[in-house]
MARBA-3410 file (N, C-alpha, C, O; in Angstrom, 1 decimal):
115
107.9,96.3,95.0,108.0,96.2,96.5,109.5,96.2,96.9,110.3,95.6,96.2 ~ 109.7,96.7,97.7,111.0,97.0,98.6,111.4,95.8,99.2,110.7,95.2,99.9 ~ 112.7,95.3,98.9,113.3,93.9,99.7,114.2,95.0,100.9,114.9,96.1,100.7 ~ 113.9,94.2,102.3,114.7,94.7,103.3,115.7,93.9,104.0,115.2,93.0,104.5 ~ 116.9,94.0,104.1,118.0,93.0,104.2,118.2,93.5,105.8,118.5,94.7,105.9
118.1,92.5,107.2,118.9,92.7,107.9,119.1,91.6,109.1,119.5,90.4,109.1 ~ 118.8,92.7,110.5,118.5,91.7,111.5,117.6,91.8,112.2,117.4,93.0,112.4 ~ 117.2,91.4,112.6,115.7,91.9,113.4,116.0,92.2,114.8,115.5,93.3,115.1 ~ 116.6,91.8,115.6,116.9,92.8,116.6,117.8,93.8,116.9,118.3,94.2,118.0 ~ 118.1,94.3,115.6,119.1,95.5,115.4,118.6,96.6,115.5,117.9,96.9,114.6
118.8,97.5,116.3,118.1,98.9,116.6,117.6,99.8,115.1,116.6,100.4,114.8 ~ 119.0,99.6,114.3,119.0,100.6,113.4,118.0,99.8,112.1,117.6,100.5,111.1 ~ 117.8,98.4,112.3,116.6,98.2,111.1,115.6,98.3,112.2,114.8,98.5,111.3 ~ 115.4,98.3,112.7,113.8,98.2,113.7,113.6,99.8,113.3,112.4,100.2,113.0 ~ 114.3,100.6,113.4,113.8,102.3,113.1,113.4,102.4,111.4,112.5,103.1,110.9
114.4,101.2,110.5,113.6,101.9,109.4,112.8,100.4,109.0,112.3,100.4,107.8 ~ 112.7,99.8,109.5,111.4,99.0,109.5,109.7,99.8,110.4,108.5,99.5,110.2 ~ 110.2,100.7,111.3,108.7,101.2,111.5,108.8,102.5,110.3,107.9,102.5,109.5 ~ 109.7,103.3,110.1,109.0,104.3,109.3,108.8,103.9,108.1,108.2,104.6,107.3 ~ 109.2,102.8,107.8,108.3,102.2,106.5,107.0,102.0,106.5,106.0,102.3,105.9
107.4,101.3,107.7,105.5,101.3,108.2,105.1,101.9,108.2,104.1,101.7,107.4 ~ 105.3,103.2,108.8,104.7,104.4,109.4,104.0,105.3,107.8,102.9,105.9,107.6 ~ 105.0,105.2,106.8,104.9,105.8,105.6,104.1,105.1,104.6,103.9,105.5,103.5 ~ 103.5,103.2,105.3,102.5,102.8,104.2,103.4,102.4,102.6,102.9,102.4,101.4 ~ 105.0,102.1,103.1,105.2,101.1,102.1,105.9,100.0,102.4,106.8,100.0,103.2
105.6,99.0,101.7,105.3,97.8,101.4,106.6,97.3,101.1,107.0,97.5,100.0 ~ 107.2,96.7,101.9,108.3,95.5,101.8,108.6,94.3,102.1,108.0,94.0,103.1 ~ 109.1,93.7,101.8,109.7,92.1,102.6,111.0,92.2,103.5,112.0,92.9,103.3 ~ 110.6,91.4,104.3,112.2,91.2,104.8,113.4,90.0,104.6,113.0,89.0,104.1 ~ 114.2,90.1,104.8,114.8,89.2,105.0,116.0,88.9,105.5,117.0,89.3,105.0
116.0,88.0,106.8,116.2,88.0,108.6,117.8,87.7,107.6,117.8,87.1,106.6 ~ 119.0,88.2,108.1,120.2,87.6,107.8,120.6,86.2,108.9,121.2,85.1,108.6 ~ 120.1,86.6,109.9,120.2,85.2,110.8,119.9,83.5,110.4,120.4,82.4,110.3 ~ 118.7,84.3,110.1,118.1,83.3,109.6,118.1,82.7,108.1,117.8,81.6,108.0 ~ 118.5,83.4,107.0,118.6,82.8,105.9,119.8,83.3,105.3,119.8,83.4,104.0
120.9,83.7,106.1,122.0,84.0,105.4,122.0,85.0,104.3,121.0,85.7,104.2 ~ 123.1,85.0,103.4,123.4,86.1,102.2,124.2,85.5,101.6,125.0,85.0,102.4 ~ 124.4,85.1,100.0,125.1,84.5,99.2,125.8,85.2,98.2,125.2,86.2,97.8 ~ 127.1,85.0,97.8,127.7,85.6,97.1,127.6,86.6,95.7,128.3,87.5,95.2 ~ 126.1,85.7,95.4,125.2,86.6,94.3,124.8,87.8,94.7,124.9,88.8,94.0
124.1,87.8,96.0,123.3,89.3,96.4,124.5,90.5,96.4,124.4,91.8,96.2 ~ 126.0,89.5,97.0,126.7,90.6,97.8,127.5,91.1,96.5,128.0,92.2,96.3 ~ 127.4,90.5,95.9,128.4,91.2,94.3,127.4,92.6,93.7,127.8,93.7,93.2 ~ 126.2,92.0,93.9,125.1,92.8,93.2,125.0,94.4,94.1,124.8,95.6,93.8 ~ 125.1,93.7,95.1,125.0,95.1,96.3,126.4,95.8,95.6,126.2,96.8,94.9
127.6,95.4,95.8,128.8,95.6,95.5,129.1,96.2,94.2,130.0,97.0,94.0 ~ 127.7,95.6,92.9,128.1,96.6,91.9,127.1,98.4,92.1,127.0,99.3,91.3 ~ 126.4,98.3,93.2,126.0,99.5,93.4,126.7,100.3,94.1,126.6,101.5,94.0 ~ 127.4,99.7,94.9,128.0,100.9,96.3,129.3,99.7,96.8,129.3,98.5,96.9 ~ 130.2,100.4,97.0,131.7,100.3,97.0,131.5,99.0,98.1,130.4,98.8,98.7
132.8,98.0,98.2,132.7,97.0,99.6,132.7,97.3,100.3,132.0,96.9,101.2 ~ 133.8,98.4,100.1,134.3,98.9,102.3,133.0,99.6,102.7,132.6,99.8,103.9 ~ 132.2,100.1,101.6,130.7,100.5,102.5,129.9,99.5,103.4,129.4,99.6,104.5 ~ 130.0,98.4,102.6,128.9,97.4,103.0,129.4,96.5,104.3,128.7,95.7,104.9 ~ 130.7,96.8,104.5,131.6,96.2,105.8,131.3,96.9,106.9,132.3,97.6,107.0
130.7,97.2,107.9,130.4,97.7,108.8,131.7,97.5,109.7,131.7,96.4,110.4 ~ 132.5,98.3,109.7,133.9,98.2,110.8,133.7,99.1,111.9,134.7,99.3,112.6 ~ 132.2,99.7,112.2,132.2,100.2,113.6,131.4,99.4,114.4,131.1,99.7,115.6 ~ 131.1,98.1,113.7,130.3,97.2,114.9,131.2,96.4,115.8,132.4,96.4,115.8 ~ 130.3,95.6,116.5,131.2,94.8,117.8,131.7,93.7,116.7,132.9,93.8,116.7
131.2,92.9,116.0,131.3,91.9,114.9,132.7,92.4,114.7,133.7,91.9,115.3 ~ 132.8,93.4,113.5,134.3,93.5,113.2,135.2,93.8,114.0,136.4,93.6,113.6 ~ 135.0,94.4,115.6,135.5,94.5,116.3,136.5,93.5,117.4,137.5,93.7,118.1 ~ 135.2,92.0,116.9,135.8,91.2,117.9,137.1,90.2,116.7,138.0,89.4,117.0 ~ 136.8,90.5,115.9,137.7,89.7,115.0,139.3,90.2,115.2,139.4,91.4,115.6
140.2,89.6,115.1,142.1,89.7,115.6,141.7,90.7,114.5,140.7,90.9,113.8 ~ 143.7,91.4,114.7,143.6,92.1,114.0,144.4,91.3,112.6,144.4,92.0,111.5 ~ 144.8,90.0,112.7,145.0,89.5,111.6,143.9,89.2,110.0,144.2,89.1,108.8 ~ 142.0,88.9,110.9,141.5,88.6,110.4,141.2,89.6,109.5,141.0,89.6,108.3 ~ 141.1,91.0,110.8,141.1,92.1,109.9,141.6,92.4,108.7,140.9,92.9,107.7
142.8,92.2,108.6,143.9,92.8,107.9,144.0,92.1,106.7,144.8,92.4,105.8 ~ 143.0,90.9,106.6,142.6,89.8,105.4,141.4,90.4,104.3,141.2,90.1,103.1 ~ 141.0,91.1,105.1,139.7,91.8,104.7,140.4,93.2,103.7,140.4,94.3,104.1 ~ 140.9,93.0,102.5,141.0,93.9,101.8,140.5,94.2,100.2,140.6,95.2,99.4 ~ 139.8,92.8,100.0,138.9,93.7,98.4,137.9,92.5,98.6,137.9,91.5,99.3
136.9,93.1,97.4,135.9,92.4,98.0,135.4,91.1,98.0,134.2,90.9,98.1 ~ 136.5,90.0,97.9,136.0,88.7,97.4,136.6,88.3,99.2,136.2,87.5,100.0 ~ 137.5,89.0,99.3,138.0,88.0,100.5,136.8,88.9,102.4,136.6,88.6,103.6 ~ 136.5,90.1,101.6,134.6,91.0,102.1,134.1,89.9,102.3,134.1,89.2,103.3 ~ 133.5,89.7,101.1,132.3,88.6,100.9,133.0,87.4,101.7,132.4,87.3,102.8
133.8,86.6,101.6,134.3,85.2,102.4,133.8,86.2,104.1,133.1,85.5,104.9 ~ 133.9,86.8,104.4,133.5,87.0,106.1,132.5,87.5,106.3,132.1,87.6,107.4 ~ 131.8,87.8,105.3,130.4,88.9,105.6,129.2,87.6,105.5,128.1,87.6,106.0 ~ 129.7,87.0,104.9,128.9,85.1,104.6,128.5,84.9,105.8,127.4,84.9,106.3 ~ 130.1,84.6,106.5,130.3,84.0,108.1,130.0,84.8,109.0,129.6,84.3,110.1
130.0,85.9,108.9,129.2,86.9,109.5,128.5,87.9,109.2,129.0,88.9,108.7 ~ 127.5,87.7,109.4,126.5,88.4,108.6,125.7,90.0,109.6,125.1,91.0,109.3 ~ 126.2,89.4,110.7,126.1,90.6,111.6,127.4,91.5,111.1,127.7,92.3,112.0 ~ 127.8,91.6,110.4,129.4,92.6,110.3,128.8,93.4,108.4,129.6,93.8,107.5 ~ 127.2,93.5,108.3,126.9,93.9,106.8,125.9,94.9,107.4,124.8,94.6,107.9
126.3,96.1,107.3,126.0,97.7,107.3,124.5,97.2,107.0,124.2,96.6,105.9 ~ 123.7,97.5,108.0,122.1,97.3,108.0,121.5,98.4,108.3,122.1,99.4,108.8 ~ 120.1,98.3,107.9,119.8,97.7,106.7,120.2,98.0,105.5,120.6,99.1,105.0 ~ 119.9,97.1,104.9,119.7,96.9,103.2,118.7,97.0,102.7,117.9,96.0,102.9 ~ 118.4,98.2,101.9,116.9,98.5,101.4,117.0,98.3,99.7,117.0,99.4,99.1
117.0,97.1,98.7,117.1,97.1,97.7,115.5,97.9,97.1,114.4,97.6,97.5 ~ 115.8,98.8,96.2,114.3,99.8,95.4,114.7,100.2,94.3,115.8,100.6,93.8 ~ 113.5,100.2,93.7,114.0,100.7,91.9,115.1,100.9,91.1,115.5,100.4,90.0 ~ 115.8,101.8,92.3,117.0,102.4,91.3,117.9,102.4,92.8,118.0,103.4,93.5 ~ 118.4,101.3,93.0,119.4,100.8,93.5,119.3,100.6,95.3,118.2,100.2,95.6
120.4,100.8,96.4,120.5,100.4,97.5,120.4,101.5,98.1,120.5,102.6,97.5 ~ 120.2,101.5,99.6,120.1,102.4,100.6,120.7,101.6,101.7,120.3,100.4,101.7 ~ 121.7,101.9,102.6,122.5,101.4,103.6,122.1,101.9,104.5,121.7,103.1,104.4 ~ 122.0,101.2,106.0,121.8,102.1,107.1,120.3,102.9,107.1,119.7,103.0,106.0 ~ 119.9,103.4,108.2,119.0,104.2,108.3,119.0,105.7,108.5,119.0,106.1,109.6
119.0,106.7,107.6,118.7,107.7,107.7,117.5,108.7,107.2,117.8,109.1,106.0 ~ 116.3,109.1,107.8,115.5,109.2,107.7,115.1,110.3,106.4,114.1,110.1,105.6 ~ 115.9,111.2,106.3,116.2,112.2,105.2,116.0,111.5,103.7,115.3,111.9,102.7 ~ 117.0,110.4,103.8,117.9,110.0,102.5,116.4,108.9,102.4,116.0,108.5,101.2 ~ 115.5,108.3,103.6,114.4,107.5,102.9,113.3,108.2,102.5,112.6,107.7,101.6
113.0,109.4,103.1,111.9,110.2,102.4,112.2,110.8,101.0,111.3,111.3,100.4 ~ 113.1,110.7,100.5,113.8,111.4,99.3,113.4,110.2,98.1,112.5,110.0,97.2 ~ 114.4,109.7,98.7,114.4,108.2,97.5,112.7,107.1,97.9,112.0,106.5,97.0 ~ 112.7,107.1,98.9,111.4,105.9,98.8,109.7,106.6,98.8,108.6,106.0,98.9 ~ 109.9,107.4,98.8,108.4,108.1,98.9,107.7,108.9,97.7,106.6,109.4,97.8
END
């Protein structure tokens, strides 16, 4: 079964939370609001796909941060210390399956790999 990492009222998991639906497979979620992300998942994510992927620097989140905090943000241990604290600022969804992660929603790259 498919673990789904995000937020629930985020546009871009609510699209691949229905076409999962829509396609009749089977996952869990799990709300970041609500139960956070721990240093274990994000290393694990991290040995699949680079940090600066998993940083979402086009959202409002990284946006509202100085540009000092920014500028702190350069490999992935000092990533992980802000993506903890903010968890809205981690490229959603997170689709953990078989053979590795899916970032974001794009509907191409889920029919490929999850179907």
């Amino acid at each position: 079964m498919l673990q789904v990492y995000g937020i629930k009222n985020c546009n871009t998991v609510k699209k691949a939370l229905t076409w999962l639906e829509e396609n009749n497979i089977s996952f869990q979620f799990h709300d970041f609001k609500k139960e956070g992300v721990n240093d274990e998942k994000l290393k694990e994510w991290e040995s699949k796909v680079d940090w600066q992927t998993l940083v979402n620097k086009k959202g409002t989140t990284w946006k509202k941060l100085t540009a000092e905090e920014q500028a702190k943000v350069k490999d992935a241990d000092s990533a992980n210390h802000v993506l903890k604290q903010y968890t809205s600022m981690i490229k959603r969804p997170v689709v953990e399956h078989e053979n590795g992660i899916l970032l974001g929603f794009n509907e191409e790259e889920y029919s490929t790999t999850l179907k």
